[in-house]
DSSP file (Angstrom, degrees, kcal/mol; ACC not computed):
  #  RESIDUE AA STRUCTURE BP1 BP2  ACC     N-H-->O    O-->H-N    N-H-->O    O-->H-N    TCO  KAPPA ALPHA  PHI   PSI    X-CA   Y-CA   Z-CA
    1    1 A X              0   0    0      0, 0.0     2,-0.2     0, 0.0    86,-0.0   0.000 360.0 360.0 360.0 139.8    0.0    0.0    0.0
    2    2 A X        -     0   0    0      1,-0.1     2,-0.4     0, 0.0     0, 0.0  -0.357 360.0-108.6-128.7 141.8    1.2    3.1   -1.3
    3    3 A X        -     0   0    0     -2,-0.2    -1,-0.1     1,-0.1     3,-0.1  -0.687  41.0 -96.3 -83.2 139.0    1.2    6.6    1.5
    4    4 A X        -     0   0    0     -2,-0.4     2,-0.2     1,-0.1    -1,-0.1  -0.061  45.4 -95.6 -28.8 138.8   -1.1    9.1    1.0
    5    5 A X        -     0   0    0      1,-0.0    -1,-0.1     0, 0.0     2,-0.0  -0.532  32.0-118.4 -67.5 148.5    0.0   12.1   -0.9
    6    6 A X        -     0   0    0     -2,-0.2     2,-0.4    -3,-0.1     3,-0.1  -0.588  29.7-141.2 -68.4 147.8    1.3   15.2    1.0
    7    7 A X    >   -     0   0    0      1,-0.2     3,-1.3    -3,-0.0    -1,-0.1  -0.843  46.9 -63.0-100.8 165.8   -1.2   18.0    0.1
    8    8 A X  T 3  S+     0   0    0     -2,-0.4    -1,-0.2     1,-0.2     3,-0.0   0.068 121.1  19.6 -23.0 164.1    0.7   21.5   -0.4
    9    9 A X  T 3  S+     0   0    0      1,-0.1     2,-0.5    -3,-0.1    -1,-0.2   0.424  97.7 124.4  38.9  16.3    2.3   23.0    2.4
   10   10 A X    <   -     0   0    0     -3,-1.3     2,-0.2    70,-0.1    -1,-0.1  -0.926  37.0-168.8-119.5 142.3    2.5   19.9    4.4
   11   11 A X        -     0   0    0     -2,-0.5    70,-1.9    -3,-0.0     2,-0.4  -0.947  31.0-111.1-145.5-179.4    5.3   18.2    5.9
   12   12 A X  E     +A   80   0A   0     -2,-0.2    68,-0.2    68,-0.2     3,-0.1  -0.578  30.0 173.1-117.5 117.7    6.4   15.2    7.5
   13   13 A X  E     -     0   0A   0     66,-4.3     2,-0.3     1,-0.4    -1,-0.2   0.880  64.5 -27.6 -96.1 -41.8    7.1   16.0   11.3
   14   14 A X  E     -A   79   0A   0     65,-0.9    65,-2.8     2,-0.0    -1,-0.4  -0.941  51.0-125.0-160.7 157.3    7.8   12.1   12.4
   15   15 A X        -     0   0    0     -2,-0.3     2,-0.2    63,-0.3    64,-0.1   0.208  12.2-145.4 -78.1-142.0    7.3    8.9   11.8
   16   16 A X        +     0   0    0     59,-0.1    61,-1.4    -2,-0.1     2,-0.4  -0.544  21.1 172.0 166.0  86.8    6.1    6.6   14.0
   17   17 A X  B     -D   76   0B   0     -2,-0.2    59,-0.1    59,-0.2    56,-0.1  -0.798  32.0-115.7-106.2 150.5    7.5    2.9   13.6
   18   18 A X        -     0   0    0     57,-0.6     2,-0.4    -2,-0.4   104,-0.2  -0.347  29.2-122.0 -73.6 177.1    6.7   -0.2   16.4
   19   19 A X     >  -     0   0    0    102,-0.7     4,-3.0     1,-0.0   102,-0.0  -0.994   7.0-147.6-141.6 107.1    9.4   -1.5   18.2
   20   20 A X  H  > S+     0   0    0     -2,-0.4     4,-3.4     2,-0.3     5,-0.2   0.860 104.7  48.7 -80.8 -33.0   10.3   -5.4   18.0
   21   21 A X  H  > S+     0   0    0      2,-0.2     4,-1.1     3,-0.2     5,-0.4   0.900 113.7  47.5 -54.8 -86.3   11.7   -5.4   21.8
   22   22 A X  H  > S+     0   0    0      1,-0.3     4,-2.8     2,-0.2     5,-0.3   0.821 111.6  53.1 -30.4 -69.1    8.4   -3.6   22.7
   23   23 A X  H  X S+     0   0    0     -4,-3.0     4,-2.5     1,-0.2    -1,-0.3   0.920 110.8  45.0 -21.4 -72.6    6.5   -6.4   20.4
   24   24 A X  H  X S+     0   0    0     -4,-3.4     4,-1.1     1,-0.3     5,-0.3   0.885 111.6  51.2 -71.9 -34.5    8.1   -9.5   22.3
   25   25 A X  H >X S+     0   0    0     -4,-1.1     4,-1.5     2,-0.2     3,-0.5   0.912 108.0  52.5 -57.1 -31.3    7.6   -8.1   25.8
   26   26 A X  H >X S+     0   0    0     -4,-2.8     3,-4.4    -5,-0.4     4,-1.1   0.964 111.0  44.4 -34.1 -82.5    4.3   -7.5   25.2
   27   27 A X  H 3X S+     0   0    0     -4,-2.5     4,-1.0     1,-0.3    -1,-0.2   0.567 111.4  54.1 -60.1  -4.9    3.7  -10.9   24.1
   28   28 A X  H <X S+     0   0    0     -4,-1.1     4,-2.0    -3,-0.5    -1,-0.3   0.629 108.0  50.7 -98.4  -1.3    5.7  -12.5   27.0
   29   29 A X  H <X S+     0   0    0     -3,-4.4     4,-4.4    -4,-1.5    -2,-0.2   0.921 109.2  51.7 -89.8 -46.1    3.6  -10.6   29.6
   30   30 A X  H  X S+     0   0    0     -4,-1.1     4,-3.0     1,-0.2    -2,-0.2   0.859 110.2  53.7 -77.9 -15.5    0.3  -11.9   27.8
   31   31 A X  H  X S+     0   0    0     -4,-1.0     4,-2.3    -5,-0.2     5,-0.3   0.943 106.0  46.5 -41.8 -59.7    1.7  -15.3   28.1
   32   32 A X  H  X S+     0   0    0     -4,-2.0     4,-1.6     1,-0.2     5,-0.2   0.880 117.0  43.2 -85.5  -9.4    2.4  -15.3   31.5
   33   33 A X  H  X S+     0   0    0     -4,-4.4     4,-1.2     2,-0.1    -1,-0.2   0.857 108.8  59.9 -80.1 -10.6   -1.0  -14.0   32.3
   34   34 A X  H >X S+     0   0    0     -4,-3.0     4,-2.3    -5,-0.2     3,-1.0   0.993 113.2  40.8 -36.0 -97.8   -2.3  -16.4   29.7
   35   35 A X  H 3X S+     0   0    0     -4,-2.3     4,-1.0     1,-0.3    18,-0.2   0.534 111.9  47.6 -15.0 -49.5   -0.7  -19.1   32.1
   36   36 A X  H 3X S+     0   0    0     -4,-1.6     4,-2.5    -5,-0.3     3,-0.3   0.979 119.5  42.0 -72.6 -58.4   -1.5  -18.0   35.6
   37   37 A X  H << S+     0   0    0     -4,-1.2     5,-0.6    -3,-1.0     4,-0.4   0.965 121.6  41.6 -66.6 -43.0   -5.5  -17.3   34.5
   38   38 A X  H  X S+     0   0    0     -4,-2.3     4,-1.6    -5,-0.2    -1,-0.3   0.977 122.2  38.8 -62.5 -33.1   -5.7  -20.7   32.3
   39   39 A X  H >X S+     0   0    0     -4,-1.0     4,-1.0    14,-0.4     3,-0.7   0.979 118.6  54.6 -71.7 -61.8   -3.5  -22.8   35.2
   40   40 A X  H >X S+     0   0    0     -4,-2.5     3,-3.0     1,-0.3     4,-0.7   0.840 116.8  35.5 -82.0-103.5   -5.9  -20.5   38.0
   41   41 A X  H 3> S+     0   0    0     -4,-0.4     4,-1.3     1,-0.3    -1,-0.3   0.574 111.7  57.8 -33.7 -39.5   -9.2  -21.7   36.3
   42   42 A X  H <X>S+     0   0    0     -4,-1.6     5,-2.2    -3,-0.7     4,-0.8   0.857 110.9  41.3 -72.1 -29.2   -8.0  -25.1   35.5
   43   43 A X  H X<5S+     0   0    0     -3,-3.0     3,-3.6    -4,-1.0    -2,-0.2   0.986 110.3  65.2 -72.8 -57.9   -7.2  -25.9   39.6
   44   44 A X  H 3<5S+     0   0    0     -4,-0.7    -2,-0.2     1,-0.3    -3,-0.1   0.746 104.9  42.7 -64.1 -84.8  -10.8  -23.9   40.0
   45   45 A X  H 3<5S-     0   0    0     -4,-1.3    -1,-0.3     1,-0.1    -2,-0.2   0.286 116.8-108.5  47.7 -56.4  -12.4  -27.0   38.2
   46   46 A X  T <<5 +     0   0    0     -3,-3.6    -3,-0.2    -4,-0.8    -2,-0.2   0.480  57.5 168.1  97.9 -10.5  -10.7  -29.7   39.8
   47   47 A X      < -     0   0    0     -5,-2.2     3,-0.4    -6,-0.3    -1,-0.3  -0.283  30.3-149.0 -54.0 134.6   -8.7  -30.4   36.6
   48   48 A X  S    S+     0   0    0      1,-0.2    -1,-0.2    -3,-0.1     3,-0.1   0.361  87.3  62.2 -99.3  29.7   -5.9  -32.9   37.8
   49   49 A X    >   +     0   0    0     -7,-0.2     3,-4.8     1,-0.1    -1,-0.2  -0.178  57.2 157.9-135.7  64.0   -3.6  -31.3   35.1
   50   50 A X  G >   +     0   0    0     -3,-0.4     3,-0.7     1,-0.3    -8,-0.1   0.751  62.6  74.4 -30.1 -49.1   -3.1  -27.7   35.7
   51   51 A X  G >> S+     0   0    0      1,-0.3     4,-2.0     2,-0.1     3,-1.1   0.667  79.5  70.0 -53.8 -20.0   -0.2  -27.5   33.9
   52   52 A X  G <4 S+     0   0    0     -3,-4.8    -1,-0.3     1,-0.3    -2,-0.1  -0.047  85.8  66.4 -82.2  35.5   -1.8  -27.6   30.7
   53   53 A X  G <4 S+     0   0    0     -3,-0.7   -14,-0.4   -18,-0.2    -1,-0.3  -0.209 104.1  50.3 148.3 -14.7   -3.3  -24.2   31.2
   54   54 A X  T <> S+     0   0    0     -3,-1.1     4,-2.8   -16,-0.2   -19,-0.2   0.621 112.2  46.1-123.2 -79.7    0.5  -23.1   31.0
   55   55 A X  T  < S+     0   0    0     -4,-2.0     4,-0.5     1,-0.2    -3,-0.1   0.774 111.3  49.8 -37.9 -37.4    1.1  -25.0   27.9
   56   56 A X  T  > S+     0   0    0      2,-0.2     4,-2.2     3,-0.1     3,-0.5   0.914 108.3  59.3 -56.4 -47.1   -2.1  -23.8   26.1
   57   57 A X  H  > S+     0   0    0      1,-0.2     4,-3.8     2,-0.2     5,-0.4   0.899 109.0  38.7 -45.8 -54.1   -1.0  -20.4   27.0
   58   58 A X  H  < S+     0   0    0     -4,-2.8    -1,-0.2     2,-0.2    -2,-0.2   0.442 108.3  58.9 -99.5  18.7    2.1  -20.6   25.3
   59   59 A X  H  > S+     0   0    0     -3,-0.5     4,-2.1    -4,-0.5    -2,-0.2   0.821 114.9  48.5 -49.4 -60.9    0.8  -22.5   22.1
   60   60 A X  H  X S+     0   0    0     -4,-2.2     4,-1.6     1,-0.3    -2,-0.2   0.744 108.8  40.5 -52.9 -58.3   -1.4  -19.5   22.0
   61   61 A X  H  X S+     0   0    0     -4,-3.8     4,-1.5     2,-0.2    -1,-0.3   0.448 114.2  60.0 -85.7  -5.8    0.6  -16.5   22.4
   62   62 A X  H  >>S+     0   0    0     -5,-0.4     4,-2.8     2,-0.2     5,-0.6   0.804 107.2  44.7 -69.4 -74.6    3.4  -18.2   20.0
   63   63 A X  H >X5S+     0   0    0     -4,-2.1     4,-2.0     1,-0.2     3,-1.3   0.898 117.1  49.5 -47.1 -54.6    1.1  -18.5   17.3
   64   64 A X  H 3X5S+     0   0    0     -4,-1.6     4,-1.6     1,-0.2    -1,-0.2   0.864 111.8  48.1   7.4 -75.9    0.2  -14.9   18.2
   65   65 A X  H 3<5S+     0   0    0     -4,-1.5    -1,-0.2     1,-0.2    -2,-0.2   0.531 115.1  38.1 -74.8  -8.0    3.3  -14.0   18.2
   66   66 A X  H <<5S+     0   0    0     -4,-2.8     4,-0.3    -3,-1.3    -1,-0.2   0.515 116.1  49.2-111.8 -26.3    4.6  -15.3   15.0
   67   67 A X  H  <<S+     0   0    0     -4,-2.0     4,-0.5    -5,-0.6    -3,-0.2   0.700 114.9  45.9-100.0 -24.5    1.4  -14.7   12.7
   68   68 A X  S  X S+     0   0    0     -4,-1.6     4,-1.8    -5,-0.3    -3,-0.1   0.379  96.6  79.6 -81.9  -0.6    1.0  -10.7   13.9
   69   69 A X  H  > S+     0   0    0      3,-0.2     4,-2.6     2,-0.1     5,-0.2   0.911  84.5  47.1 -83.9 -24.2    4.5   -9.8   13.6
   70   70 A X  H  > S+     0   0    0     -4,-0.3     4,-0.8     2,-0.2    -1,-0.1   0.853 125.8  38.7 -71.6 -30.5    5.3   -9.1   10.1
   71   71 A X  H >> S+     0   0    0     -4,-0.5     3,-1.6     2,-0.2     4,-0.8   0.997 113.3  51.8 -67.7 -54.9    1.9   -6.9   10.2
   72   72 A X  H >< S+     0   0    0     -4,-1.8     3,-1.2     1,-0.2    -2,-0.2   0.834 114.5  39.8 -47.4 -54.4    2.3   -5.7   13.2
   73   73 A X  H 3< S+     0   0    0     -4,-2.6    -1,-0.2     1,-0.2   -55,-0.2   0.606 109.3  64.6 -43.3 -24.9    6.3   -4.3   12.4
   74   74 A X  H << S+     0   0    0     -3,-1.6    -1,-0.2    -4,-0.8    -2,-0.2   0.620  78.3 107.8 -77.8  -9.3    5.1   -3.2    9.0
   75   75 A X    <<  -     0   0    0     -3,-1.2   -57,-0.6    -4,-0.8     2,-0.2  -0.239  46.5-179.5 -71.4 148.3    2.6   -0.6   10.6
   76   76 A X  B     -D   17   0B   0    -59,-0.1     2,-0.3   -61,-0.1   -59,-0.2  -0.716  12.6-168.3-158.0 101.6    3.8    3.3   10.1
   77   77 A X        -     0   0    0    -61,-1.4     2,-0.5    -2,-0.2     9,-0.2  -0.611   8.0-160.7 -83.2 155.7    2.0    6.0   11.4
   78   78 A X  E     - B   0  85A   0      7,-1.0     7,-5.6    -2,-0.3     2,-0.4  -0.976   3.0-156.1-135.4 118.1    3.3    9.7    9.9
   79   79 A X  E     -AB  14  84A   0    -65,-2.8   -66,-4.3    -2,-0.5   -65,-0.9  -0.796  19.3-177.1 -98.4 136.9    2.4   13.2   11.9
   80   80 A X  E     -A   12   0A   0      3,-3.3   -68,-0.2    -2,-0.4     3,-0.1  -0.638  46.9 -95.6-114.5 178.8    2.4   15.8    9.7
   81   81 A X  S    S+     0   0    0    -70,-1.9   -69,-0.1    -2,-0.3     3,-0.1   0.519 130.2  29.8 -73.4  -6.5    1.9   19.6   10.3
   82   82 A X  S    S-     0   0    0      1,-0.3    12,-1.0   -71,-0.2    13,-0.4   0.525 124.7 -10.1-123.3   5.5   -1.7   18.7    9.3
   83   83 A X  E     - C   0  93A   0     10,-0.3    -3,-3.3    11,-0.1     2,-0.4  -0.873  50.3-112.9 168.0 157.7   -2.5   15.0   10.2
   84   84 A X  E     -BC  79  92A   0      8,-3.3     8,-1.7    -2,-0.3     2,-0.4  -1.000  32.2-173.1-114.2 130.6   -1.7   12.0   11.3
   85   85 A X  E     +BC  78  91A   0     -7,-5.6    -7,-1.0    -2,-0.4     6,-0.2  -0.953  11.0 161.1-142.4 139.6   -2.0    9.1    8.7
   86   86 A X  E  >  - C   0  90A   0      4,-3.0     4,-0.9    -2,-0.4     3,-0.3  -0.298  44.5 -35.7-123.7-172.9   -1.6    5.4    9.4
   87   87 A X  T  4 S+     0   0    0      1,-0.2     3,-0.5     2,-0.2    -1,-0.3  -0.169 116.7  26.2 -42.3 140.4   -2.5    1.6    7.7
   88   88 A X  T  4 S-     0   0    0      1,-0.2    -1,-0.2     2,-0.0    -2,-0.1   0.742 132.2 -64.3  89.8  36.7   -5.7    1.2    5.9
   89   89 A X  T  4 S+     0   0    0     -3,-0.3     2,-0.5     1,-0.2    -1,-0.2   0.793  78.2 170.9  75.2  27.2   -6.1    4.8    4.9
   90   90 A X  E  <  +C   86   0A   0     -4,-0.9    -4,-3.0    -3,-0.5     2,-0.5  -0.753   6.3 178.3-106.5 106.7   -6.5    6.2    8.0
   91   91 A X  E     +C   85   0A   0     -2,-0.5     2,-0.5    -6,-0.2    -6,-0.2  -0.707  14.8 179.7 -75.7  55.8   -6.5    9.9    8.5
   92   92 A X  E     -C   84   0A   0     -8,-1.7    -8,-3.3    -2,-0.5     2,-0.1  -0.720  20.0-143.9 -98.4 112.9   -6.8   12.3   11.1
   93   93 A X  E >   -C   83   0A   0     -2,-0.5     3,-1.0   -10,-0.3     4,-0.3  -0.382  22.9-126.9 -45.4 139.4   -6.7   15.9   10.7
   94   94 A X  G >  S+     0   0    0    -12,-1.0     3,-0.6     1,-0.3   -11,-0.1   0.820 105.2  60.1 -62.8 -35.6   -5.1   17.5   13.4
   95   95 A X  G 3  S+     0   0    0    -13,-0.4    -1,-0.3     1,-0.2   -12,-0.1   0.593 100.7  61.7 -65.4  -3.0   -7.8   20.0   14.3
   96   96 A X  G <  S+     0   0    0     -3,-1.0    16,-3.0     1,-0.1     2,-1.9   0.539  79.7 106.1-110.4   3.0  -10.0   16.9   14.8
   97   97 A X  E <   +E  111   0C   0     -3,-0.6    14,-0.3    -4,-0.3     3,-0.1  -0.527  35.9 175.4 -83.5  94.4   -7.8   15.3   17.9
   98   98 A X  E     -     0   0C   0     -2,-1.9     2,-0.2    12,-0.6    13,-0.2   0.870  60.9 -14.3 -83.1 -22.4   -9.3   15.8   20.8
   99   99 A X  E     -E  110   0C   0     11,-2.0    11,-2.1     2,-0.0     2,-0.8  -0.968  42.1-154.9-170.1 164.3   -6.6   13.6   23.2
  100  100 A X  E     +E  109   0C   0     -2,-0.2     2,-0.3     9,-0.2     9,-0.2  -0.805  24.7 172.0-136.6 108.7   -4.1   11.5   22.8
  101  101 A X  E     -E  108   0C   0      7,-1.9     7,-2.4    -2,-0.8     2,-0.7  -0.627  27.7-116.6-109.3 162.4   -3.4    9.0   26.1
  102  102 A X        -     0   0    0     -2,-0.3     2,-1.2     5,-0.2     5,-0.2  -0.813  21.3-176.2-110.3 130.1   -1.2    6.1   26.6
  103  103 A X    >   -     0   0    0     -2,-0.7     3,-1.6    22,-0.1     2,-0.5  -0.753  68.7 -54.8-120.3 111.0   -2.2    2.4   27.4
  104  104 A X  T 3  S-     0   0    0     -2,-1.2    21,-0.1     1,-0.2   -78,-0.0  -0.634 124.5 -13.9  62.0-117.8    0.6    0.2   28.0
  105  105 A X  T 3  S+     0   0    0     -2,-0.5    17,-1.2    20,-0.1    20,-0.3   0.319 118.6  99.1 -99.3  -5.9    2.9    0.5   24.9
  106  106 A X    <   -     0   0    0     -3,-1.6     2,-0.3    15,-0.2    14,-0.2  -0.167  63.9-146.4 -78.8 164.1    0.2    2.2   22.9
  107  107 A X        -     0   0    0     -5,-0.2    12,-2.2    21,-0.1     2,-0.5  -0.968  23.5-159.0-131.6 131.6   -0.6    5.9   21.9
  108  108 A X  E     -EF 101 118C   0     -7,-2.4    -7,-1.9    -2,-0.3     2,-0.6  -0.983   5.2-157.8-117.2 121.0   -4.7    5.9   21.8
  109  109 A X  E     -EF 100 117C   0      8,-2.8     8,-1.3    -2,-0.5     2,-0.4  -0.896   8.3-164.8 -82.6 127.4   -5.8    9.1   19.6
  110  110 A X  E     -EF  99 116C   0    -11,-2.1   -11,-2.0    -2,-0.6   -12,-0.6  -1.000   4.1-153.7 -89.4 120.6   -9.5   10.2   20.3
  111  111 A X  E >   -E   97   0C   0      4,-0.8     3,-3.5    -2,-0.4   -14,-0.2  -0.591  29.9-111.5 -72.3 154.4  -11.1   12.4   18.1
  112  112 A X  T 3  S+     0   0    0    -16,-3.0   -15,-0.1    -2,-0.3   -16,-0.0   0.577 120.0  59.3 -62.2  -4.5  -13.8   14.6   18.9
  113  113 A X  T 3  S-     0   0    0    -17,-0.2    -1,-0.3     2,-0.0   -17,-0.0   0.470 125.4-104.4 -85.0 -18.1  -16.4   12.5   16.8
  114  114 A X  S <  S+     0   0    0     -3,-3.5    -2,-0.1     1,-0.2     0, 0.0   0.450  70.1 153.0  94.9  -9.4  -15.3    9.6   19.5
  115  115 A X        -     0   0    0     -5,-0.0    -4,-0.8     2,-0.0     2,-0.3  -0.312  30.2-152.7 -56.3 168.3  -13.1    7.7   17.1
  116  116 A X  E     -F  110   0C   0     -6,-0.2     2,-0.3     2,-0.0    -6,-0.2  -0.882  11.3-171.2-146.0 107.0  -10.4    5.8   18.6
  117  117 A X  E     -F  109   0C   0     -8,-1.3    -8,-2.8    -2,-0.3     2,-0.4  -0.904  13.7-146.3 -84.6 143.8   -6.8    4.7   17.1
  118  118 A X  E     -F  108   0C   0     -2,-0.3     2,-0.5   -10,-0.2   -10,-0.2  -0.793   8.2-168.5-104.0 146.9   -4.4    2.6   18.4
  119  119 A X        -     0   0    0    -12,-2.2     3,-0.1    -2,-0.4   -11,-0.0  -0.702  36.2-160.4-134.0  76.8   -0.6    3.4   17.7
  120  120 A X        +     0   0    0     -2,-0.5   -14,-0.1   -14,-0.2   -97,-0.1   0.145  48.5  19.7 -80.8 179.8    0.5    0.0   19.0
  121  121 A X  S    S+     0   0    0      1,-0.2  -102,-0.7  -103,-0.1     2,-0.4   0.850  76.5 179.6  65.1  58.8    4.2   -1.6   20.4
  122  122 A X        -     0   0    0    -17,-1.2     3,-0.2  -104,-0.2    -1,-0.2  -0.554  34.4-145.2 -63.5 128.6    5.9    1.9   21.2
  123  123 A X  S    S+     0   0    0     -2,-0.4     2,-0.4     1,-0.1    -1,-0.2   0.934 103.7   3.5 -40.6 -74.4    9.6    2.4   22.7
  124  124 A X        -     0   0    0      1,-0.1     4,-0.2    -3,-0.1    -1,-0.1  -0.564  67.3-175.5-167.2  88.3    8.3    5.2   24.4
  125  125 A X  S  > S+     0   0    0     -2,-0.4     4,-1.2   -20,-0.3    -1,-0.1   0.324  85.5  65.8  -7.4 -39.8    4.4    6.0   24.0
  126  126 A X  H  > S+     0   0    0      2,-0.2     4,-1.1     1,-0.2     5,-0.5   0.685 101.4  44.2 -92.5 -34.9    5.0    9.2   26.1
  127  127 A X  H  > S+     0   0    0      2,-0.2     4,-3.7     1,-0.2    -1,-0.2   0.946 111.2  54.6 -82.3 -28.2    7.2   11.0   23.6
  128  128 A X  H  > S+     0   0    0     -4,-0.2     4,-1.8     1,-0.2    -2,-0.2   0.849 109.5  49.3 -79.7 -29.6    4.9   10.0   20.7
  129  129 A X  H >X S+     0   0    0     -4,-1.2     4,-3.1     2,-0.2     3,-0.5   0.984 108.2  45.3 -72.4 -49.8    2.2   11.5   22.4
  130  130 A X  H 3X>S+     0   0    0     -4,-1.1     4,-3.8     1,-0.3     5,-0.7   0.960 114.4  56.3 -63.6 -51.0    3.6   15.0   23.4
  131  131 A X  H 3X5S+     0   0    0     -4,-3.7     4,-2.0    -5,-0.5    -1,-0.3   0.968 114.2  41.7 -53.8 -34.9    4.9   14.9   19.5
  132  132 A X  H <<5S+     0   0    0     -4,-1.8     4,-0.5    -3,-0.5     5,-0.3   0.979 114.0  47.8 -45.3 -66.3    1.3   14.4   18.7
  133  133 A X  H  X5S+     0   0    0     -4,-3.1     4,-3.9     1,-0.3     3,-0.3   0.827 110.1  52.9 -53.0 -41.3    0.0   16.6   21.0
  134  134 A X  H  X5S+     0   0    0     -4,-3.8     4,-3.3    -5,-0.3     5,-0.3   0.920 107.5  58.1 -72.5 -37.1    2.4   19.5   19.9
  135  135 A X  H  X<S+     0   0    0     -4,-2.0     4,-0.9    -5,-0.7    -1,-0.3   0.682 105.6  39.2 -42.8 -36.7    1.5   19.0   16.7
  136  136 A X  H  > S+     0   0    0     -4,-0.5     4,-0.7    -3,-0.3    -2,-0.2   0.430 110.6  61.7-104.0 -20.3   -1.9   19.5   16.9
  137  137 A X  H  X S+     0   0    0     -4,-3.9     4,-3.0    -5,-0.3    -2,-0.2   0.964 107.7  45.2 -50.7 -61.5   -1.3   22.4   19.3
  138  138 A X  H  X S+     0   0    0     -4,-3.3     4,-1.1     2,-0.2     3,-0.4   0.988 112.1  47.6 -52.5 -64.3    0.8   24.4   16.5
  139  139 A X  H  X S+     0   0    0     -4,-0.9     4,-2.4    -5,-0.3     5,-0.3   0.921 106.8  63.7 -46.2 -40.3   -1.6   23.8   13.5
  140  140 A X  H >X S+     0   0    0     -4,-0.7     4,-1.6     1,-0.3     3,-1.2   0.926 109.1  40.0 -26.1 -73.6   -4.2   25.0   16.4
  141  141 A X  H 3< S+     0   0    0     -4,-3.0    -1,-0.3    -3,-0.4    -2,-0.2   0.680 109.2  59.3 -54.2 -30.5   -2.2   28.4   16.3
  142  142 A X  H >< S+     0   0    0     -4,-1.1     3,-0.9     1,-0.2    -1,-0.3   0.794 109.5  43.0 -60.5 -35.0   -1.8   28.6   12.9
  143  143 A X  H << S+     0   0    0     -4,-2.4    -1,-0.2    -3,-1.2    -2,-0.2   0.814 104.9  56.9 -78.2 -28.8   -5.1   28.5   12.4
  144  144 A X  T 3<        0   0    0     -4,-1.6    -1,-0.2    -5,-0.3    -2,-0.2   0.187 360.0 360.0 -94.7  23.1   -6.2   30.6   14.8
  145  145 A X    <         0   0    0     -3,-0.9    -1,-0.3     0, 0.0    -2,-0.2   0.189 360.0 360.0 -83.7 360.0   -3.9   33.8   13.4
């Protein structure tokens, strides 16, 4: 898939790539809560093999982890001085960003309609937001000379 065209006067403030570290901890934290909940439920039960509940877990989050990376690593969001524009054709004007929070390794955009994007498996979620934020702060001013 081919990027959007810039339209005039816009440029490209950062880009915005995942983080393959970021990826695999992720996936080794949903493992081991995979494990503990599946093990947890399977003792709740009365199963007399608890252990498999550990093994399911990490069947799970393998396959997970091995069929969502090449998408997941391919993802590239781009802030501009007028947008942000990501996978699948996904736009946001800047004027339309109403807050931009962090959940775990994520940057969650809100728009003021109530959309929600995720800007998943960050280094570090908290700089990508403040670039967001400043971003849509400046065009703010610009517009409002």
């Amino acid at each position: 898939m081919s990027d959007p065209q810039l339209s005039p006067n816009e440029t490209v403030l950062q880009e915005i790539k995942p983080n393959r570290t970021t990826y695999n901890k992720e996936h080794l934290i949903l493992f081991l809560l995979g494990a503990v909940i599946m093990s947890g439920v399977l003792m709740a039960v009365d199963n007399p093999f608890p252990w498999t509940g550990v093994v399911g877990a990490a069947f799970a989050i393998f396959i997970r982890w091995f069929y969502v990376a090449s998408e997941a690593m391919d993802t590239v969001w781009t802030v501009t001085n007028q947008r942000v524009f990501g996978p699948s054709e996904r736009s946001i004007p800047l004027a339309d960003i109403k807050d931009v929070r962090s959940i775990f390794s994520a940057a969650q955009i809100i728009t003021h309609s109530g959309d929600k994007y995720m800007i998943k498996y960050l280094e570090a979620p908290k700089a990508v937001i403040n670039q967001i934020i400043s971003a849509r702060d400046k065009a703010h001013l610009q517009t409002d000379k």
